[in-house]
C-alpha positions as CSV (number, residue, x, y, z in Angstrom):
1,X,38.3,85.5,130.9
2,X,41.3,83.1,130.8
3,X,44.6,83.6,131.4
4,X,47.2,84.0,128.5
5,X,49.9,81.7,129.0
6,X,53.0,83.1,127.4
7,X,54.8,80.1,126.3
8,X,51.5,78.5,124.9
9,X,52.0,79.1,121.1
10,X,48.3,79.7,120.6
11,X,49.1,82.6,123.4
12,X,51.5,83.8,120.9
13,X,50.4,83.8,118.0
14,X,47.0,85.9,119.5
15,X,49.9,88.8,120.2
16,X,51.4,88.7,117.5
17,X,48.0,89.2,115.6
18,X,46.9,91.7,118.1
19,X,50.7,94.4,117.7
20,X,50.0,93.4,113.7
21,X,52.6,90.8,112.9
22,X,50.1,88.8,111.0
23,X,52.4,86.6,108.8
24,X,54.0,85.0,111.9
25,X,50.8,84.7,113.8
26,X,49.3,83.2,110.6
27,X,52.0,80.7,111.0
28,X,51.5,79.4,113.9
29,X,47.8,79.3,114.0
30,X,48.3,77.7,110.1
31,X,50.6,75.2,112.3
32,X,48.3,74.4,115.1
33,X,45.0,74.3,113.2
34,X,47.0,72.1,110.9
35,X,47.2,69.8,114.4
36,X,44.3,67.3,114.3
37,X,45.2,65.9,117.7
38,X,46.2,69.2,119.2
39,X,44.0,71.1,121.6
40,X,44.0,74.2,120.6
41,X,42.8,73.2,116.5
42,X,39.5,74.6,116.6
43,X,40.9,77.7,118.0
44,X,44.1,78.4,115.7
45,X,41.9,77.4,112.9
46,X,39.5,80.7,113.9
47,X,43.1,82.8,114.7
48,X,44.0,81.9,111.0
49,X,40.3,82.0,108.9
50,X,40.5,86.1,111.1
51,X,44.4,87.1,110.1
52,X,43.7,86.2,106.6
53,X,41.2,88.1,106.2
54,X,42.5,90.6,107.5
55,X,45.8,90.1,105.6
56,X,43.8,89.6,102.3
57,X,41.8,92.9,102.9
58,X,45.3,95.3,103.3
59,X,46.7,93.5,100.5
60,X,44.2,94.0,98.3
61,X,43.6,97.3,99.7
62,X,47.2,98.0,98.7
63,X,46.8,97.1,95.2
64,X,48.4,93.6,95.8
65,X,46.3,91.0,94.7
66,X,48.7,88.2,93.8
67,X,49.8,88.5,97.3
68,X,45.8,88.7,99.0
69,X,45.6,85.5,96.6
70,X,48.5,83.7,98.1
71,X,47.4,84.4,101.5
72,X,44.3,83.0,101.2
73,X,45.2,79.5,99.1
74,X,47.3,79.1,102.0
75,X,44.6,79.6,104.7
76,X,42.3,77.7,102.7
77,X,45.1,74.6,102.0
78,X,44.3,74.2,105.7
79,X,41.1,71.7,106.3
80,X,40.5,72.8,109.7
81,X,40.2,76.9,108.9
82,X,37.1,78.7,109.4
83,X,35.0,80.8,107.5
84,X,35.8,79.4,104.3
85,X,32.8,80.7,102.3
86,X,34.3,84.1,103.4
87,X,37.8,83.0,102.5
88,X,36.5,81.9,99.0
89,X,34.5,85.4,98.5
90,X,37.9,87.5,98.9
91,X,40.0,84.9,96.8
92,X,37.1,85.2,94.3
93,X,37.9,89.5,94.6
94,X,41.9,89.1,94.5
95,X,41.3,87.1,91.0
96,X,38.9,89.6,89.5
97,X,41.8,92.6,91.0
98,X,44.0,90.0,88.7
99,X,41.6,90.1,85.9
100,X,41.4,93.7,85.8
101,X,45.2,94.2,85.8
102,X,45.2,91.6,82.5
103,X,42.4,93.2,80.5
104,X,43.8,96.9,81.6
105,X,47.3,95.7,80.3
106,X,45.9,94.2,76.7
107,X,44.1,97.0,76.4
108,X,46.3,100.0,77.1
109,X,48.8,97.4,75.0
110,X,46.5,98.4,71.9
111,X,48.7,97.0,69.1
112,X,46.6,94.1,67.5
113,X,47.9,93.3,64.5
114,X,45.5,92.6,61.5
115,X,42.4,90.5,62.0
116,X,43.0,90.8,65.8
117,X,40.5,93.6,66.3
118,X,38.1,90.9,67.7
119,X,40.9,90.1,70.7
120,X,41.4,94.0,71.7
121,X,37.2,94.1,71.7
122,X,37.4,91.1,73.9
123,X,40.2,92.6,76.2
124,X,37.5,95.9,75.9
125,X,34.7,94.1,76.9
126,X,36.0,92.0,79.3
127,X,37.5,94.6,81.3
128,X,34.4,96.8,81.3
129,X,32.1,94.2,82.3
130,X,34.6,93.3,85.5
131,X,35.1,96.9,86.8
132,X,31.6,96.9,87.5
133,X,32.3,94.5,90.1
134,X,34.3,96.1,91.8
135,X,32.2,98.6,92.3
136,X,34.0,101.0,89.5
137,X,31.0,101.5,87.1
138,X,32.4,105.4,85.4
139,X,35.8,103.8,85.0
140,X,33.6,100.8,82.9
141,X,31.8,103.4,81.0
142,X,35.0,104.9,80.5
143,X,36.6,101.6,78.6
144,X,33.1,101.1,76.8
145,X,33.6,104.9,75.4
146,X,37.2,104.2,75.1
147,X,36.1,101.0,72.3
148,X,33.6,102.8,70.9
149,X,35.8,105.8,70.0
150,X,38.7,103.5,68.6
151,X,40.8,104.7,65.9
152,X,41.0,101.1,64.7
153,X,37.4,101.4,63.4
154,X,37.1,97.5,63.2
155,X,38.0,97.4,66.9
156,X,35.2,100.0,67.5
157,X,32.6,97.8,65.3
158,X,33.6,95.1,67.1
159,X,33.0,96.9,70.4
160,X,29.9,98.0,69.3
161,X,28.8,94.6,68.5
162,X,29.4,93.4,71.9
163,X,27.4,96.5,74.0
164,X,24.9,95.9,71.7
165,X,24.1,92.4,73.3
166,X,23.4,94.4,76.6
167,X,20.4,96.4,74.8
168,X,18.0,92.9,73.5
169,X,14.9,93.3,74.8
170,X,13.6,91.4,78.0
171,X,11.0,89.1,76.8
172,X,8.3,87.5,79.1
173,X,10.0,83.7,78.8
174,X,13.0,85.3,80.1
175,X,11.7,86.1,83.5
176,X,8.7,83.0,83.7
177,X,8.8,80.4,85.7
178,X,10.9,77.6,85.0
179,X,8.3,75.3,86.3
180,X,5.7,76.5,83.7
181,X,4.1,78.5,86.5
């Protein structure tokens, strides 16, 4: 085990991440991994790929998206951080929290004025098909039932319309081989 030297910033920014002050360690290892020429790069860049992360996940955990979003463009703005696959998958998450939030607001909006049925079945649609992503399939169902019970009856046809795409048939050249085989 090494010894933690406490005016190495590196040091530093490891306790701050360890008592939970994750924006300022996130700055400094942000800083450091930031430092092609500095020795502890590799390291910081690890520190900051972990405390965004971790960041990201309470954020979004909290309902803050935006803010898990932010947090990971700036990790990701850095060439040297780690785990960027990882960093990707959880910006990929805050933007479908985002998505949500916009579909859930057009739709509880539900004033379309005339010949806009088709946007609030789009806003409908959209947001049913996302929440399933998230791993909220009876809140989808919910919306779907929700369009299909509108009292604009054009906005229900139109909803209608669009589930009905989900119940085509599954034909064999479908699922073949793309090679032929």
């Amino acid at each position: 085990m090494t010894a933690i030297d406490p005016g190495r910033p590196i040091d530093q920014a490891r306790r701050l991440a360890e008592t939970g002050d994750l924006d300022a360690a996130a700055a400094i290892f942000a800083e450091l991994a930031s430092d092609a020429d500095g020795p502890d790069q590799a390291d910081a860049a690890r520190g900051l790929s972990v405390v965004a992360e971790r960041m990201a996940a309470d954020l979004l955990a909290d309902g803050e998206p935006e803010q898990a979003a932010d947090v990971l463009l700036e990790a990701l703005s850095v060439t040297a951080v780690t785990d960027v696959a990882r960093l990707r998958v959880l910006l990929g998450i805050a933007h479908l929290e985002m998505a949500c939030g916009q579909f859930a607001g057009a739709v509880e909006e539900g004033r379309w004025e005339d010949g806009e049925a088709e946007t609030g079945a789009l806003a409908i649609e959209l947001l049913a098909r996302t929440l399933p992503l998230r791993g909220r399939d009876a809140d989808a169902e919910t919306v779907w039932r929700y369009g299909l019970d509108h009292p604009d009856q054009m906005v229900a046809d139109q909803v209608r319309l669009r589930l009905a795409r989900d119940l085509r048939p599954v034909t064999d050249d479908v699922v073949s081989d793309p090679t032929g085989g």
